[in-house]
C-alpha positions as CSV (number, residue, x, y, z in Angstrom):
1,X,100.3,95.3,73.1
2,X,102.4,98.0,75.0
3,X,105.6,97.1,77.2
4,X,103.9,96.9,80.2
5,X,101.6,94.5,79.3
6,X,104.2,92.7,77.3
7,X,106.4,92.7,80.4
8,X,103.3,91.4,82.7
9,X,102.5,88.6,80.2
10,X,106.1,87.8,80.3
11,X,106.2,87.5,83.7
12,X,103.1,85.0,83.6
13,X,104.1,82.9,81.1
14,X,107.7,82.5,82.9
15,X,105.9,82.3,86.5
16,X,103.5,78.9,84.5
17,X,106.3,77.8,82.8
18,X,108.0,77.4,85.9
19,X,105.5,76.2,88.1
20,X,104.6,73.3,85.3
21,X,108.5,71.9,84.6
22,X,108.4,71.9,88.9
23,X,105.0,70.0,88.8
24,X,104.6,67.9,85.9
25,X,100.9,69.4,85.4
26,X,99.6,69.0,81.8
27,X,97.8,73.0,81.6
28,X,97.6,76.2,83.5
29,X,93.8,77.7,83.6
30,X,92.9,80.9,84.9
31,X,90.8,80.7,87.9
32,X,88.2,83.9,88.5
33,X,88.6,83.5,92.4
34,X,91.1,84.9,95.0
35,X,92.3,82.6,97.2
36,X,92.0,82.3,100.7
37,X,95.1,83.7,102.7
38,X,95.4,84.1,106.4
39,X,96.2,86.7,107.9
40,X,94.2,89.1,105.9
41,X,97.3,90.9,104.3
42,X,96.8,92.4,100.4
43,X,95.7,95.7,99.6
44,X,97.8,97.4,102.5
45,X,100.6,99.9,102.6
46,X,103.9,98.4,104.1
47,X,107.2,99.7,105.4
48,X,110.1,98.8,102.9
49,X,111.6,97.4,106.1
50,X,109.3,95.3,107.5
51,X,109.8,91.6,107.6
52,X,108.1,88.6,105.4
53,X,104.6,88.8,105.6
54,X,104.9,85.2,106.1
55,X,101.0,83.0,105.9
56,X,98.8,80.1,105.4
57,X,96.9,79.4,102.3
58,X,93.7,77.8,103.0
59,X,92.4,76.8,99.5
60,X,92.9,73.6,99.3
61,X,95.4,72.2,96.9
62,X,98.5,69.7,96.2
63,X,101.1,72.0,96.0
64,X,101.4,75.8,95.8
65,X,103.7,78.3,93.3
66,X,103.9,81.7,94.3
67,X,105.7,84.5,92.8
68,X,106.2,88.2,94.4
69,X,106.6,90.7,91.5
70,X,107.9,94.2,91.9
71,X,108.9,96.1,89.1
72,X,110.7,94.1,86.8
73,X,111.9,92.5,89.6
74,X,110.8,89.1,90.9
75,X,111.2,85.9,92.9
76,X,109.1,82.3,92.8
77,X,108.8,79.7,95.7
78,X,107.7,76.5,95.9
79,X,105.4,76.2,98.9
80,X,103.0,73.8,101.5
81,X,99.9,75.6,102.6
82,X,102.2,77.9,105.2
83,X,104.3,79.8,103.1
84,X,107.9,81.3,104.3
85,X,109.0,83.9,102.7
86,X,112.7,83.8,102.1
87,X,113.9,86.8,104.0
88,X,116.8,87.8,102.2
89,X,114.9,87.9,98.4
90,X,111.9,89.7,100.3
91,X,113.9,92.3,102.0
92,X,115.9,93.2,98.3
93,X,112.3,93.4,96.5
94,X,111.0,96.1,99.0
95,X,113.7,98.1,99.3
96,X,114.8,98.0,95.5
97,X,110.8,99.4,94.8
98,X,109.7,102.2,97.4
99,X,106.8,103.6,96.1
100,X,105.9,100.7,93.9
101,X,103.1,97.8,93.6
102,X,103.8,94.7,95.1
103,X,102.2,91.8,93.0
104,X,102.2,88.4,94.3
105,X,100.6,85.5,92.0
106,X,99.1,82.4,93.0
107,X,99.6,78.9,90.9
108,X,97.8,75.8,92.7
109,X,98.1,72.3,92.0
110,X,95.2,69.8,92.1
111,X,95.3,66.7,90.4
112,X,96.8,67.3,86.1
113,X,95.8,70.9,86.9
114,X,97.1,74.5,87.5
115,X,94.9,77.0,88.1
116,X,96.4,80.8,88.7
117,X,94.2,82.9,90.5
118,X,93.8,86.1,91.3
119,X,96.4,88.3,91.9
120,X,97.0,90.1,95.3
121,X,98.8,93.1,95.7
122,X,100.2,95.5,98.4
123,X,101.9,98.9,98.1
124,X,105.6,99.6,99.3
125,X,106.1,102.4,101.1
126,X,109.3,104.6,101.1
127,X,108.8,105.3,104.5
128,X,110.5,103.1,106.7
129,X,108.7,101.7,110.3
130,X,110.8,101.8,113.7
131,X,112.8,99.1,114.0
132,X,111.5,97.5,117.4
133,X,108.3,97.0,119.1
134,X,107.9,96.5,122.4
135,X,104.7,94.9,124.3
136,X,103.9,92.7,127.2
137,X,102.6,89.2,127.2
138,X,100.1,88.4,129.5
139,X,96.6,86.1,129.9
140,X,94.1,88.1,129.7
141,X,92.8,87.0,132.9
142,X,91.8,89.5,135.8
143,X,93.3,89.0,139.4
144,X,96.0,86.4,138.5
145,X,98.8,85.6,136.6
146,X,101.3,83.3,136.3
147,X,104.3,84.1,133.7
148,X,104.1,87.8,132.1
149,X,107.3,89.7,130.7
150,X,108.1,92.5,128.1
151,X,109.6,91.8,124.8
152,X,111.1,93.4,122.1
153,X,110.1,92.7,118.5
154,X,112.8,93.0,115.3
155,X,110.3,94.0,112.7
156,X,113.1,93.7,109.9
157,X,113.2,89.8,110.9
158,X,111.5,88.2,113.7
159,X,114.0,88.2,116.3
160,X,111.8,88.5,119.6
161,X,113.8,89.0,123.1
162,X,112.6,89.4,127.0
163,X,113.7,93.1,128.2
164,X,112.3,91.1,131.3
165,X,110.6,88.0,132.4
166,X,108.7,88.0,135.7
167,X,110.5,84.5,136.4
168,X,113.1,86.6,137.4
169,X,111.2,88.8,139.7
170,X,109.2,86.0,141.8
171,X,106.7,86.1,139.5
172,X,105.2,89.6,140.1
173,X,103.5,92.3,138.1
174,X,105.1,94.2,135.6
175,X,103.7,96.8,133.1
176,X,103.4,100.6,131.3
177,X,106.7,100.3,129.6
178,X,107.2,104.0,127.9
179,X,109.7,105.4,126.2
180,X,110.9,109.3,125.3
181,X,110.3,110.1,121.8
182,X,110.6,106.6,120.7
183,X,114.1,106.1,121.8
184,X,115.4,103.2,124.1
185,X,118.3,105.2,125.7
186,X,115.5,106.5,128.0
187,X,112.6,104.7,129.6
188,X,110.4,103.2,132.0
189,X,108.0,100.5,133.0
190,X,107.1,99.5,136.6
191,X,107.0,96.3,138.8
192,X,104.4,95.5,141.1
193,X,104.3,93.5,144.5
194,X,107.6,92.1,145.3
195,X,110.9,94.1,144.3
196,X,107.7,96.7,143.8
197,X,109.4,100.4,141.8
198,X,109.9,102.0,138.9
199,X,112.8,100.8,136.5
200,X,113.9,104.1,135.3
201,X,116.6,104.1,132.3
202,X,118.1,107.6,131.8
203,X,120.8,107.8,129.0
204,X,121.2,104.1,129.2
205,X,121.6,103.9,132.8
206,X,119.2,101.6,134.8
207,X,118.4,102.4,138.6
208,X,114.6,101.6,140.5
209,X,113.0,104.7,141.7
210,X,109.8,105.1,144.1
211,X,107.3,107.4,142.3
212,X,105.2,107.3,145.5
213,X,104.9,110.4,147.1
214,X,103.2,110.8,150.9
215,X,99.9,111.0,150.9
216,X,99.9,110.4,147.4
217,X,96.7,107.3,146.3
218,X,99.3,105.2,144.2
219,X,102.6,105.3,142.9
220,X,102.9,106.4,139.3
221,X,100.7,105.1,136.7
222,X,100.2,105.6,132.8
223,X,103.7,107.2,132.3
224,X,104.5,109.6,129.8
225,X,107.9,111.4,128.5
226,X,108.0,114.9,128.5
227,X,110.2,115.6,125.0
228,X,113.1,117.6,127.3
229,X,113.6,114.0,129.1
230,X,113.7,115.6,132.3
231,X,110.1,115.0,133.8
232,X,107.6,112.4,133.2
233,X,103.9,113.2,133.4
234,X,102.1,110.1,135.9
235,X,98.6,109.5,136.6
236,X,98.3,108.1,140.5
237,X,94.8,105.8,140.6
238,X,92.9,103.6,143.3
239,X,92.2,101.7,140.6
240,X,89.2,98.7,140.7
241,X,87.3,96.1,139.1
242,X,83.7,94.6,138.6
243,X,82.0,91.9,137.0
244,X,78.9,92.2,134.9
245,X,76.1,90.1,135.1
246,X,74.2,90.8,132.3
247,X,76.0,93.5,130.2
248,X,77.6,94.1,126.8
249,X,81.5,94.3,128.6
250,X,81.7,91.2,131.0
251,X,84.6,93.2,133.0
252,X,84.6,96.9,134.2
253,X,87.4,98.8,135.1
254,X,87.6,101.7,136.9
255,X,89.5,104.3,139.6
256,X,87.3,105.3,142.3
257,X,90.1,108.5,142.7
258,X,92.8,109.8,140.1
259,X,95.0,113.1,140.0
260,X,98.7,113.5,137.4
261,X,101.5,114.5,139.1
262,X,105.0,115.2,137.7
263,X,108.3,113.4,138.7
264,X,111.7,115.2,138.2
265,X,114.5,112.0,137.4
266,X,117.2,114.2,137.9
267,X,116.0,115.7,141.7
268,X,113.6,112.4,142.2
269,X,110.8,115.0,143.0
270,X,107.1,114.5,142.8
271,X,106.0,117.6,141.6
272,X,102.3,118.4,141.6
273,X,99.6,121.3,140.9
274,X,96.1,121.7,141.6
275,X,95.3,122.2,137.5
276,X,95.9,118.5,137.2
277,X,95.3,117.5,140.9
278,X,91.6,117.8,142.2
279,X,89.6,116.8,145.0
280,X,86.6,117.1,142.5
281,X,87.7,115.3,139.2
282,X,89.4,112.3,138.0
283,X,92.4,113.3,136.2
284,X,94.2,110.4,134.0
285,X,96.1,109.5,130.8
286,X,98.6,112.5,130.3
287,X,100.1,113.0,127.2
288,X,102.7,115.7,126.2
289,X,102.5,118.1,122.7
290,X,106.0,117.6,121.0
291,X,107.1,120.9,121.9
292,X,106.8,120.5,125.3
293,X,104.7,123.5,126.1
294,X,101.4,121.6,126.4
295,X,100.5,119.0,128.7
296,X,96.8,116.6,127.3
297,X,95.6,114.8,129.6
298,X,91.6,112.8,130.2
299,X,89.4,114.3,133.1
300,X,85.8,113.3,134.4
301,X,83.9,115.1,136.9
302,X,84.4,112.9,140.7
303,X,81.5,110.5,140.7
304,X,80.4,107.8,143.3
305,X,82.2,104.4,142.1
306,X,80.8,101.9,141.1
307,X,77.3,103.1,141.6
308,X,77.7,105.3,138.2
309,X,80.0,103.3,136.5
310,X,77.8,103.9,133.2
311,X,77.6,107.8,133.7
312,X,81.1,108.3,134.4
313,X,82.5,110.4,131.2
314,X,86.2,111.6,130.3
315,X,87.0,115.1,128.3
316,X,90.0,115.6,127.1
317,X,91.8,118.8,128.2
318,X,95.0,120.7,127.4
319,X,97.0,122.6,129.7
320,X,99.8,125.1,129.1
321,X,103.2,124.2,130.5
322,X,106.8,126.1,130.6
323,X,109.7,123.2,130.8
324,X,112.3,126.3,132.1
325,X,109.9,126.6,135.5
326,X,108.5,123.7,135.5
327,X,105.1,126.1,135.8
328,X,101.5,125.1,134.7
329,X,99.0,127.4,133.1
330,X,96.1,129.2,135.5
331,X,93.2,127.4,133.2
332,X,92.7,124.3,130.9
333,X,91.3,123.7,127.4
334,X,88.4,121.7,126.5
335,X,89.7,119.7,123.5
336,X,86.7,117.1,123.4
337,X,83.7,117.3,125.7
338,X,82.3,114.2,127.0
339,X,79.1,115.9,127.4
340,X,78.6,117.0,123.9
341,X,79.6,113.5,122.3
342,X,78.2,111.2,124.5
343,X,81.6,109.6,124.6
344,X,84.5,109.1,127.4
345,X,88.1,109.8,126.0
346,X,91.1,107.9,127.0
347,X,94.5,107.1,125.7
348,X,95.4,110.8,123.8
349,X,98.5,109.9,121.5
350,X,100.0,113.3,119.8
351,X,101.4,112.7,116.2
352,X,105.6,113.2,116.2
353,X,104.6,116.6,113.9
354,X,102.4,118.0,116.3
355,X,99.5,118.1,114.0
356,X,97.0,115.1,115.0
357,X,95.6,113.5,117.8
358,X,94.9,109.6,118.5
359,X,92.4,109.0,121.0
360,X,90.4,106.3,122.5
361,X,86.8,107.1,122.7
362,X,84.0,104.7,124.3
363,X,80.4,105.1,125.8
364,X,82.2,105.4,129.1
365,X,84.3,104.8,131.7
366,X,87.8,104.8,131.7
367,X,89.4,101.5,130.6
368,X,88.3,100.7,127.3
369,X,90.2,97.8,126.2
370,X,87.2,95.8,127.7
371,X,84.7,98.2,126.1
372,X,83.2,95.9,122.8
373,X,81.8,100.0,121.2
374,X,85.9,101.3,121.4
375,X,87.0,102.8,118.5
376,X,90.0,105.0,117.2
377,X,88.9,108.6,116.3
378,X,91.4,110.9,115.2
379,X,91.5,114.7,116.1
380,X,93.3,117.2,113.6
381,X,94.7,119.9,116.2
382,X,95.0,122.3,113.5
383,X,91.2,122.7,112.6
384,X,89.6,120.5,115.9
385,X,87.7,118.0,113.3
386,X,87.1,114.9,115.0
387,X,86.7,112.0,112.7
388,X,86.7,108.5,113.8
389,X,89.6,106.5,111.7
390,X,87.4,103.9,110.2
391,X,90.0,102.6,108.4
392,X,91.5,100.9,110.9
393,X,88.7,100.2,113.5
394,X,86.4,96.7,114.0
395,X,83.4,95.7,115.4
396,X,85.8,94.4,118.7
397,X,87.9,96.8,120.8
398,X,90.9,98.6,119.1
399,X,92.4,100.4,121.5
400,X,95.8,101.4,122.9
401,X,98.4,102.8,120.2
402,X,101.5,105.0,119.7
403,X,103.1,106.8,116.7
404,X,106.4,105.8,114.8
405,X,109.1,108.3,115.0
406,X,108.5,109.6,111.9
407,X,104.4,109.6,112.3
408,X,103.7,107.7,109.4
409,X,103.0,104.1,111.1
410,X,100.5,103.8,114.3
411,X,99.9,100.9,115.8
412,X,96.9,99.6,118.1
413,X,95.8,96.9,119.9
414,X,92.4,95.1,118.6
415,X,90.4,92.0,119.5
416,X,89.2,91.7,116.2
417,X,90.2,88.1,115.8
418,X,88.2,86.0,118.2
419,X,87.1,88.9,120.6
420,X,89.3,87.3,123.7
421,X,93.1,88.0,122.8
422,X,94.6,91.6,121.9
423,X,96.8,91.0,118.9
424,X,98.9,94.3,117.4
425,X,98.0,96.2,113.9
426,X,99.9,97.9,112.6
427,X,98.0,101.0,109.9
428,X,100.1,103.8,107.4
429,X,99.3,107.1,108.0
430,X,99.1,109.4,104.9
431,X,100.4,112.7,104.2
432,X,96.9,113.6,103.9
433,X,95.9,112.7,107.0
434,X,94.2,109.2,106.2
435,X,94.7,105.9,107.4
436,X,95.1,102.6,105.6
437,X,94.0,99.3,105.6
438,X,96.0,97.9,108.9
439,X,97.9,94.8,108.7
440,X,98.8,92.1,111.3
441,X,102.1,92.0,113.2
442,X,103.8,89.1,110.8
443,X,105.0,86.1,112.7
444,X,107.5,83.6,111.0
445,X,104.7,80.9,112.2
446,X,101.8,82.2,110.5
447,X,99.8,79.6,112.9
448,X,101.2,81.4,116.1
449,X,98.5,83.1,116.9
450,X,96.0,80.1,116.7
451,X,98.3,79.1,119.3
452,X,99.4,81.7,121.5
453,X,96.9,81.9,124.7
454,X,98.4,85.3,125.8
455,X,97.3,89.2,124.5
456,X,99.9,91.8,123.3
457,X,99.5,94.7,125.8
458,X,101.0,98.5,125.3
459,X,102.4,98.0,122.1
460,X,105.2,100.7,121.6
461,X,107.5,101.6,118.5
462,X,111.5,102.3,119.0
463,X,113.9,103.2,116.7
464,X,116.6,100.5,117.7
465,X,116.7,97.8,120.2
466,X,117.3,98.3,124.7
467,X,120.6,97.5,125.1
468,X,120.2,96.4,128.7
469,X,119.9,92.9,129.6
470,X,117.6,90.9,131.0
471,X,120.0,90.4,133.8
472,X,120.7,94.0,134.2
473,X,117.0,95.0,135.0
474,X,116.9,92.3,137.6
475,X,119.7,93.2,139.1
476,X,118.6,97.0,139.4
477,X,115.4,95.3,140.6
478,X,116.9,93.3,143.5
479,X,119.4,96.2,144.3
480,X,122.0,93.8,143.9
481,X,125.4,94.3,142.1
C-alpha cells in the first residue's frame, strides 16, 4: 500500500469511525451508488472564494455524515437532508488547496446501518471569481409587474442587498444595469415610467441623466462601457411584443426600428454616425474590444415587423473606433453572417484578454431569452472558429452572460430547471479556451429556488460591492437632496 492510499484509507476509517460513535450503528457497508444531491454540483471547477455550496440530499435516510476532504486536510458534519456548510471550515479548505481535488464523502443512516457511498468530487481553482454579482428580480411576466429591484450578491458568503427596490420609485420599471470593466465606481441602469432616466454613477458619484436625444426612437437601451469610461455605446429600439398561438416560443420579442448611438458623460452629448445608424438596418447589442479601438455590435437588414418575425436575422459586425476623436471607421466587418449560419446573433460579450467572443445565437429574431433553440457559441477572435460551448448549454434557453475580471468565470442565464424561471450559472473558463461543467449560483437555502417565483435577469460580475445606498439612488431619482 503506498501513502496515498494509506492516507485515503485513513481518512475513511476516521470519517466511519466517527460517524458510528455519533450514531450508534452496528457496521459501515460500502454502497455502489451515488447519492442523490440537489443542485447538480460535483465534477465542476470552483473559485477558491466562492461560498458553501450549500444542498439537499434526497436519498432517503435517518441521518447523514459528510466529510469534505482536501489534501490532508478535512472537516465532518453532522447533517438533516439540507446540508449547511459551515462557512468558516469551507472557506479555509479551498483556499488552503488551489489547484487541488475536492473530495466530499457520504455516510447514511438507515435503521443498524451505514452505508458510504460514492464519493463526489470537485476541483479548486486558484483563480478567484469577482466578488459581487449583480441581477434583477423580476416575474417573468410580460406587460406587468408588481415589485422588481436590483441586487447585489456576496459570493464569498451570501450576503444579498437591494442597489434599489422599485418600492421606492412608485413601483416602476427598472433595468440594464452595466458596469465599466467590472468595476462599481462607474455604472448605469435605467428607470422607466415615473422618475423615468438614466442613473449614471461616474467615479462614485450618482446623478440621472436623459439619454434621449430629439428625434431619436427611444432613450438609451442595452448599455455598454467603453474601457476609457468616457462614452457609453446605447442601442435606441421601438421595441414590441407578440403572442404565439401555436409555436415552439409562446412570447416573441422584437424592435420594429433600432440604430446605436454614443453618449459622452462628461459633455452629456448624444453622439451618433451613420455606420451604426441606418434607415435600412436594425442596429443593436453593442459591445466594445478591451482596447477600445473596436466597437461589436448585432445588425439585421430593416424588415417589415411582425409580418417576418421568423426571417428576421442578426450578423454580428465590428467597426473601427478612435477614443482621441471620437471618429468611426468608413466600413464594417462581418464577424458572423446570419446568412451563412442560418442563425441570428445577439448579446456579443468580449473576453477581458481580448481574445474570445461570447455570443447568443438563435434561429432568429432578436430577443432570445424566449427562444427554447438558444445556445452559447463561442468565437475565438484570433483564428474566427466558431464553436458552440456545449459545455455549458441545455436543451432550455441559456442566454445573457458577462466575463469576470480576470476572464476565467462567465456567467449566463438558463431556464434549464423548469423551463419558466431564469436562474444564474456560473462555468470556468480554461486557459485553453474550454469551458466546464457550470454550476448553480449557491444559496444558503438550498430549497430557495423551489420557492422563489421571480427570474434572475442581466447577471453581471464586480470586483467589490456599490457603495451607494439604496437611499442615495432614490434620492438622485426624485432630484431631491
Amino acid at each position: 500500500m503506498n501513502r496515498k492510499q494509506f492516507i485515503n484509507r485513513g481518512c475513511w476509517i476516521s470519517a466511519c469511525l466517527l460517524f458510528c460513535a455519533c450514531s450508534k450503528v452496528e457496521k459501515v457497508s460500502l454502497c455502489d451508488r451515488d447519492i442523490c444531491m440537489y443542485p447538480d454540483y460535483p465534477e465542476t471547477v470552483i473559485p477558491l472564494n466562492i461560498c458553501p455550496l450549500n444542498f439537499r440530499i434526497d436519498t432517503e435516510g435517518e441521518a447523514f455524515w459528510i466529510r469534505f476532504v482536501a489534501g490532508t486536510d478535512s472537516f465532518e458534519i453532522k447533517s438533516s437532508q439540507k446540508v449547511s456548510i459551515p462557512l468558516k471550515q469551507w472557506r479555509n479548505l479551498l483556499r488552503n488547496h488551489p489547484g487541488e481535488r475536492l473530495v466530499v464523502k457520504f455516510f447514511v443512516k438507515t435503521g443498524s446501518t451505514c452505508l458510504q457511498y460514492r464519493n463526489k468530487q470537485f476541483f479548486i481553482s486558484d483563480e478567484p471569481i469577482d466578488s459581487y454579482l449583480v441581477y434583477r428580480l423580476i416575474e417573468p411576466g410580460y406587460e406587468l409587474w408588481s415589485k422588481m429591484g436590483i441586487y447585489q450578491r456576496c459570493l464569498e458568503d451570501f450576503e444579498e442587498k437591494p442597489v434599489l427596490l422599485n418600492t421606492q420609485t412608485e413601483r416602476n420599471c427598472m433595468n440594464c444595469h452595466s458596469f465599466r470593466k467590472n468595476r462599481p465606481e462607474n455604472m448605469l441602469f435605467h428607470l422607466r415610467t415615473t422618475y423615468g432616466g438614466t442613473m449614471l454613477v461616474k467615479d462614485g458619484k450618482v446623478k440621472k441623466v436623459d439619454t434621449k436625444a430629439p428625434g431619436e426612437i427611444s432613450a438609451g437601451v442595452y448599455p455598454r462601457w467603453h474601457p476609457g469610461g468616457r462614452y457609453v455605446a446605447f442601442s435606441v429600439n421601438a421595441t414590441h411584443q407578440s403572442f404565439h398561438t401555436a409555436h415552439p416560443n409562446v412570447l416573441e420579442v422584437y424592435d420594429k426600428k433600432s440604430d446605436l448611438m454614443l453618449f459622452d458623460t462628461e459633455t452629456g452629448k448624444v453622439i451618433t454616425d451613420t455606420i451604426i445608424h441606418r434607415d435600412d438596418r436594425f442596429e443593436t447589442f453593442p459591445e466594445w474590444s478591451p482596447d477600445g479601438r473596436y466597437l461589436y455590435f448585432c445588425s439585421a437588414i430593416a424588415r417589415e415587423m411582425p409580418q417576418k418575425f421568423d426571417s428576421l436575422r442578426y450578423d454580428l459586425l465590428r467597426v473601427a473606433f478612435d477614443p482621441e476623436t471620437c471618429r468611426f471607421g468608413t466600413q464594417t466587418d462581418t464577424l458572423l453572417s446570419s446568412e451563412r449560419l442560418g442563425k441570428s446573433a445577439a448579446f456579443p460579450r468580449i473576453s477581458p484578454d481580448g481574445k474570445h467572443l461570447a455570443v447568443c445565437l438563435t434561429a432568429y429574431g432578436t430577443f432570445p431569452i424566449w427562444h427554447h433553440d438558444n445556445d452559447i457559441y463561442l468565437l475565438n477572435l484570433e483564428t474566427c472558429e466558431l464553436s458552440p460551448a456545449q459545455a455549458i448549454n441545455s436543451d432550455q434557453s441559456d442566454s445573457y452572460h458577462s466575463w469576470s475580471s480576470n476572464g476565467r468565470w462567465l456567467v449566463f442565464s438558463s431556464r434549464r430547471i423548469g423551463g419558466l424561471y431564469t436562474r444564474p450559472f456560473i462555468a470556468y473558463f480554461d486557459r485553453n479556451g474550454n469551458f466546464h461543467k457550470p454550476f448553480l449560483l449557491p444559496q444558503k437555502d438550498p430549497e430557495q429556488y423551489d420557492f422563489l417565483l421571480k427570474s434572475y435577469n442581466v447577471p453581471e460580475l464586480i470586483i467589490a460591492q456599490i457603495k451607494i445606498s439604496p437611499r442615495g439612488f432614490e434620492k438622485a431619482a426624485k432630484g431631491s437632496d
